[in-house]
C-alpha positions in Angstrom: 4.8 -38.4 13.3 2.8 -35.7 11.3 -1.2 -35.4 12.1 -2.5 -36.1 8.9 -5.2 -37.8 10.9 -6.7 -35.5 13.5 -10.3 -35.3 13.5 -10.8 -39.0 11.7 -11.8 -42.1 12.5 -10.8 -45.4 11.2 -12.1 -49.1 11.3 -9.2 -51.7 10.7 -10.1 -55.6 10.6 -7.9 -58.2 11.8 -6.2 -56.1 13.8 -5.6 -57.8 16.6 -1.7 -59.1 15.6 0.4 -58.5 12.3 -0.2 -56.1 9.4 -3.7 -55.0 10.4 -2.3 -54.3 14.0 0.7 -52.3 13.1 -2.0 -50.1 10.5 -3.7 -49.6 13.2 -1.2 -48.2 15.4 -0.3 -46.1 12.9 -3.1 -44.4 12.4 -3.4 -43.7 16.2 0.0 -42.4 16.3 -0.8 -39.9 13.2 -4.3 -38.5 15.2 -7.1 -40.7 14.3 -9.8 -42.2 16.2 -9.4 -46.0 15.5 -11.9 -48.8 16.0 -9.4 -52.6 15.7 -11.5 -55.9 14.9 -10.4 -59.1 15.0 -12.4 -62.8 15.5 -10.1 -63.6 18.1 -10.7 -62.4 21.9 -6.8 -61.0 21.7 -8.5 -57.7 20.4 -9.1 -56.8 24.0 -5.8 -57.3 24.9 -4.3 -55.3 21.7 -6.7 -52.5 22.3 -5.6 -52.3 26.3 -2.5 -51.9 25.2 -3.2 -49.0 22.6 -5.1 -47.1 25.4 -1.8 -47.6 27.6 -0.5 -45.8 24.8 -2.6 -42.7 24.9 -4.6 -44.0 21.8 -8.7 -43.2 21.2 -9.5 -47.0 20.5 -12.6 -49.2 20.9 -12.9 -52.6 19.8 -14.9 -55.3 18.9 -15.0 -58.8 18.6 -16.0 -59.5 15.3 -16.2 -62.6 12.6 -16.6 -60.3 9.2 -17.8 -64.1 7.8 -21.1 -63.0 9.4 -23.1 -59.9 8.1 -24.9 -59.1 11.4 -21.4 -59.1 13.0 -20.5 -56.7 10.3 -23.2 -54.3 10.9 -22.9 -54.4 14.5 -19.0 -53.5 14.2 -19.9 -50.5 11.5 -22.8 -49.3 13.7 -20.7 -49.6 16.4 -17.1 -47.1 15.3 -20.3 -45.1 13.9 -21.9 -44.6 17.3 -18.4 -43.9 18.9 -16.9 -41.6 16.7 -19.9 -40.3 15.0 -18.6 -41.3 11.3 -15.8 -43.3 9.5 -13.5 -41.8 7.7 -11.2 -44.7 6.9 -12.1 -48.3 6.2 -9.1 -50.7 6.1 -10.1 -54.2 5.5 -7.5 -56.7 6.7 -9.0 -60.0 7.9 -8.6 -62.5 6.0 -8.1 -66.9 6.3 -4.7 -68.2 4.6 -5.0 -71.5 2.5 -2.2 -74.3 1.9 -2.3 -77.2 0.4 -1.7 -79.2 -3.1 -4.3 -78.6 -5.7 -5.8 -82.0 -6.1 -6.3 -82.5 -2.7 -9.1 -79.0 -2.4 -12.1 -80.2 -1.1 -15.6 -78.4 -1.6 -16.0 -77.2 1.6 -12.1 -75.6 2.1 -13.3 -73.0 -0.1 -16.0 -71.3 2.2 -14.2 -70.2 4.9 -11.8 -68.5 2.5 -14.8 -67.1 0.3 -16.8 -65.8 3.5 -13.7 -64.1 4.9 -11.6 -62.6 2.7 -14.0 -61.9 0.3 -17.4 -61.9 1.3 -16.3 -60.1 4.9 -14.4 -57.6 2.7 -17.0 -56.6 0.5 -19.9 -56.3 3.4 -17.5 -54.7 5.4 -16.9 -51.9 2.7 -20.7 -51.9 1.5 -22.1 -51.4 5.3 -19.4 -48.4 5.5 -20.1 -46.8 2.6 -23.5 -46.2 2.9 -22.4 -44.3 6.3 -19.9 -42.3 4.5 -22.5 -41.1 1.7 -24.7 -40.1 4.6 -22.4 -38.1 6.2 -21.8 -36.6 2.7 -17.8 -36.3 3.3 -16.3 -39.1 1.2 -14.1 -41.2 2.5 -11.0 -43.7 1.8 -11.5 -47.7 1.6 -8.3 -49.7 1.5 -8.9 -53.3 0.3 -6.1 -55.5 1.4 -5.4 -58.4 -1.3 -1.7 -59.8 -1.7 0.6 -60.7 -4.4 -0.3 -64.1 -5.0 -3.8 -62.6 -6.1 -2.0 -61.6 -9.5 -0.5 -64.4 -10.3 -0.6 -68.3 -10.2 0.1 -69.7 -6.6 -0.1 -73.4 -7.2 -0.4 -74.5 -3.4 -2.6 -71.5 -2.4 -5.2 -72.1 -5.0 -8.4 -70.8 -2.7 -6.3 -68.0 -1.3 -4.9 -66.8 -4.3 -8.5 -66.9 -5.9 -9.9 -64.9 -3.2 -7.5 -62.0 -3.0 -7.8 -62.0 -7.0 -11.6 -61.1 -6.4 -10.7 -58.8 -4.1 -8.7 -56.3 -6.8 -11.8 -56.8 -9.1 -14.1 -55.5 -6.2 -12.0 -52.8 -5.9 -11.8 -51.3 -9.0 -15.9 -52.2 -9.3 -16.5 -50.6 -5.8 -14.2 -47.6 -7.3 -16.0 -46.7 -10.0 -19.3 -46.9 -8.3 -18.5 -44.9 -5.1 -16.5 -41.8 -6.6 -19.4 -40.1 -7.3 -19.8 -39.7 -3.4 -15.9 -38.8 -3.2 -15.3 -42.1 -1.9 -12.1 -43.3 -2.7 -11.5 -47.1 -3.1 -7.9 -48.8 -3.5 -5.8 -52.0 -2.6 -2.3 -53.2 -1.5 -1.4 -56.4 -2.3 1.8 -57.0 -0.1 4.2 -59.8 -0.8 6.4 -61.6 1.5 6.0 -59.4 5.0 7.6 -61.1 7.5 4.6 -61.9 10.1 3.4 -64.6 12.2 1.3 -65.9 9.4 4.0 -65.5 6.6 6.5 -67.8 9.3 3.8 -70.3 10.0 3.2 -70.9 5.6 6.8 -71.1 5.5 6.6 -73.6 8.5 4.0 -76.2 6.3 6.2 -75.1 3.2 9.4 -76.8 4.4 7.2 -79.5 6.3 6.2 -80.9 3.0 9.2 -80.3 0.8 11.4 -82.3 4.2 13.6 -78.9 3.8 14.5 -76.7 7.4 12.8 -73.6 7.8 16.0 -71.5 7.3 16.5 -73.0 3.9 12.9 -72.7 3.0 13.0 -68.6 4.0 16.7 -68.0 2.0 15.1 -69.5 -1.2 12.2 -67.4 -1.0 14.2 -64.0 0.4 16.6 -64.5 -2.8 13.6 -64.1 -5.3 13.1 -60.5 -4.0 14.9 -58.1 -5.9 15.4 -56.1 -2.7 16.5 -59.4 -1.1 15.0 -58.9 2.1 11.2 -59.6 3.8 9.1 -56.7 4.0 8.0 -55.2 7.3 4.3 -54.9 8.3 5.4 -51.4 8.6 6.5 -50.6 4.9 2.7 -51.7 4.2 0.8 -49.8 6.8 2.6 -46.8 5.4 1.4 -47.2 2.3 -2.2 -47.7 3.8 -2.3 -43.9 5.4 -1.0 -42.8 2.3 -3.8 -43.9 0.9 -5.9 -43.3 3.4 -4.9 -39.4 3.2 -5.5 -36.0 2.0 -2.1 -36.6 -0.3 -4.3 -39.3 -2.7 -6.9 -37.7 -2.7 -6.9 -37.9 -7.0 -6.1 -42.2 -6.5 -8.9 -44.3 -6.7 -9.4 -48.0 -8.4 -5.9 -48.8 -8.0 -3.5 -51.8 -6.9 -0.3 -51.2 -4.7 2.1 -53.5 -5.2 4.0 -53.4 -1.6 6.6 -56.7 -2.4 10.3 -55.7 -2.7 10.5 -55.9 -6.3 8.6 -59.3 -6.2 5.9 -58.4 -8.9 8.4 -57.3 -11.3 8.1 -59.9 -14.5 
């Protein structure tokens, strides 16, 4: 691995397991300084196992639905590390279910997290990178079905839409401060969460889970899942020196999948 990242420090949400986990190791494993959050308790156990790995990690338990918990997690890689150079935001809540069956109150748990976390999440860190005065690099993380009509993940789908629009505003606004904003929507990466949509997928359609995962695998011009890997690769690419003229932009990481 290269050290691109010497010298840096990162915050990555929802690390504890999956895409935002393997980001994270990434990072670590290319120099940087890495603070891992998660709302579940398992970030302990994912960051006792980075340390075991020679990694500089600290983490915190934190639910990005609440801005105090936000602020504490900010202040908190701040007070470590002494800056952030990197924000990756990560955490977010899946949605399934038929369209006329959306209550009222499924949407706010989708809304607080994967949007509203995301946006205070970036906000709180940029006003520490414009006080340090050395820029930075913010990597939203949306997903495919934000671009495009998802008819069973309605709330889901509207959320990680907002989140490209957010990104391109937040762009715009935070270049001035050579803060560099940009997302990656990924498609089908084959983690715990993609298995357990597949799971309610074939549940409700009476269809195995093997059948449900070939019909999907064979829309994918590259015919194959992605790996979180592919994605967190993209993510230090744009979290590095080597994009340092990208900003405002949307990363496709799907196979092909996007391709009209």
């Amino acid at each position: 691995m290269s050290e691109r990242f010497n010298g840096k420090a990162a915050l990555i949400t929802g690390s504890a397991k999956g895409l935002g986990k393997e980001i994270a190791k990434m990072l670590a494993e290319e120099g940087a300084g890495i603070c891992i959050a998660d709302i579940s308790e398992n970030i302990k156990k994912t960051a006792k196992e980075f340390k075991s790995m020679g990694f500089n990690v600290i983490c915190q338990v934190t639910d990005v639905s609440k801005p105090e918990e936000i602020k504490k997690m900010v202040d908190a890689a701040c007070s470590e590390f002494g800056k952030i150079d990197c924000l990756i935001n990560n955490a977010a809540l899946p949605y399934q279910g038929p369209l006329m069956d959306i209550k009222w109150e499924d949407w706010d748990p989708i809304i607080n997290v994967n949007l509203k976390g995301s946006f205070f999440a970036l906000q709180h860190t940029a006003r520490k990178m414009i006080e340090s005065g050395n820029g930075g690099s913010i990597v939203n993380i949306s997903s495919l079905a934000g671009s495009g009509g998802r008819p069973l993940y309605v709330p889901y789908a509207a959320s990680k839409a907002a989140v490209m629009n957010m990104t391109q505003s937040a762009a715009k606004v935070l270049a001035q401060y050579n803060i560099r904003v940009n997302s990656i929507s990924p498609g089908n990466m084959y983690t715990e969460m993609f298995v357990e949509c597949a799971e309610e997928v074939s549940k409700e359609s009476n269809t195995d889970l093997e059948s449900t995962l070939d019909i999907w695998k064979k829309r994918i011009p590259l015919n194959r899942f992605g790996q979180p890997s592919e994605v967190a690769k993209a993510v230090l690419f744009l979290c590095s020196d080597d994009s340092s003229y990208i900003t405002g932009q949307i990363y496709n990481v799907c196979g092909g999948l996007s391709i009209p």
